[in-house]
C-alpha positions in Angstrom: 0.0 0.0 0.0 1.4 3.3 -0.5 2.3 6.1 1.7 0.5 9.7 2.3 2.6 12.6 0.7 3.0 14.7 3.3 4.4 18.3 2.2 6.3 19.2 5.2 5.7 23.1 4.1 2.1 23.0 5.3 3.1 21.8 8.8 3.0 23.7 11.5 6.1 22.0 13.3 8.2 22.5 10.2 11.0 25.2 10.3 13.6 26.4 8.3 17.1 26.9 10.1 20.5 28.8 9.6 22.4 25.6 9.2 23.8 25.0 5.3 24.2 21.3 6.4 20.7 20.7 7.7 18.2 23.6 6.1 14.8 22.3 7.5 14.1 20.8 10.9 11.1 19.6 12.4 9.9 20.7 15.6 7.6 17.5 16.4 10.0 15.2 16.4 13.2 17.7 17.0 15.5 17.1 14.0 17.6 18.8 11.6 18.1 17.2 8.0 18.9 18.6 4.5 15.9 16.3 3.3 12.1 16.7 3.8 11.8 15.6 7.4 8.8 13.9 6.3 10.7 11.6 4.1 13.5 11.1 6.9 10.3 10.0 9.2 9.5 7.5 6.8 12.6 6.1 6.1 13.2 5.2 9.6 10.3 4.0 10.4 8.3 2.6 7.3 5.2 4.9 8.0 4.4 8.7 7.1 4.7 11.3 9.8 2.3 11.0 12.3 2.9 14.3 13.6 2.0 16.4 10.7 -0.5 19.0 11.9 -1.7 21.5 8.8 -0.9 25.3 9.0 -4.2 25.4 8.1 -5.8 23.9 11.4 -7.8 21.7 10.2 -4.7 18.3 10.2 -5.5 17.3 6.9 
């Protein structure tokens, strides 16, 4: 079955940082990477973020 895309740019724990060697970070699970975080989340543990919560509000 495949995974949920999740755009790490419509999450509110996303963040962009001052680091060249790990641009993004994620404040849910507390991480700096130079991938998506989301993909990093998935990688490691075979499932899509389960953290994502929309800028939007409404966690979609």
């Amino acid at each position: 079955m495949p995974e949920k895309k999740i755009n790490c740019f419509q999450c509110q724990h996303f963040y962009t940082t001052w680091e060249p060697a790990h641009p993004r970070g994620c404040k849910g699970y507390g991480f700096k990477t130079k991938a998506m975080p989301s993909l990093i989340v998935l990688r490691s543990s075979g499932e899509s973020c389960l953290k994502f919560t929309s800028k939007a509000g409404n966690g979609k």
